[in-house]
N, C-alpha and C positions, 0 to 999 in steps of 0.2 A: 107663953110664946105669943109676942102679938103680932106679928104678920103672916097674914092669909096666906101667902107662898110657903112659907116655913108650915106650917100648920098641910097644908094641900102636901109637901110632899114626903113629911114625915108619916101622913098617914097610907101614902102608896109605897113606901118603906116599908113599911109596917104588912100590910095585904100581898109583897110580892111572894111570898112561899105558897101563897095560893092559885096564882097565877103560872109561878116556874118553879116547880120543887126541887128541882134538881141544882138549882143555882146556891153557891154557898150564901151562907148569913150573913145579914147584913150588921154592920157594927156600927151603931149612932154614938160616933166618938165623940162631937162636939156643936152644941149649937148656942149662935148669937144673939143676943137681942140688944134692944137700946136701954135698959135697965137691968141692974143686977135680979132684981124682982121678977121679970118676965121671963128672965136667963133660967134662972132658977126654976123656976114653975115649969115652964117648958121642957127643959131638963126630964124635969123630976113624970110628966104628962107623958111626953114621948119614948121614953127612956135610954136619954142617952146619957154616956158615961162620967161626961163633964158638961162646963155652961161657960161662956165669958161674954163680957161686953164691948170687946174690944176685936172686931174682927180682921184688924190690921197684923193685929200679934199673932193671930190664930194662921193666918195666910202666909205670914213670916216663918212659921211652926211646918207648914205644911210646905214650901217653899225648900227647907232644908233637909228633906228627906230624901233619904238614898232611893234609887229606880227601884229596889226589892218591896221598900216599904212605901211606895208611893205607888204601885203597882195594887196593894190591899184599897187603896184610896176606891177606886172605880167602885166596891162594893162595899163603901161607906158612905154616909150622908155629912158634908161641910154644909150647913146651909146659913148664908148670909142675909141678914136685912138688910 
């Protein structure tokens, strides 16, 4: 993953069950970079479920979701370069 934001809040993703245990899990459905390579790696570091490079399609994706399943969004991490 090469940017610092992406990186900074994946890893407070990551520490909130220590903070609020009571809060459901967080689900890192998907994150962006500007390279398939950095996508990938990122990915695979923070562990979320998917990777792309393209975060127009991904916001397109998340755009067409019903209220129910866009409702899980608030405790998952979209993160955009």
């Amino acid at each position: 993953m090469g940017g610092m934001m992406g990186r900074m809040h994946s890893l407070a993703y990551a520490t909130l069950p220590s903070f609020y245990p009571d809060l459901p899990a967080v689900r890192r459905q998907v994150v962006v970079d500007v390279t398939e390579d950095l996508a990938r790696r990122g990915a695979h570091q923070f562990g979320y479920d998917e990777w792309d490079v393209d975060w127009q399609a991904v916001v397109a994706i998340a755009e067409t979701l019903t209220t129910e399943e866009a409702s899980g969004l608030e405790h998952s991490a979209l993160l955009y370069r």
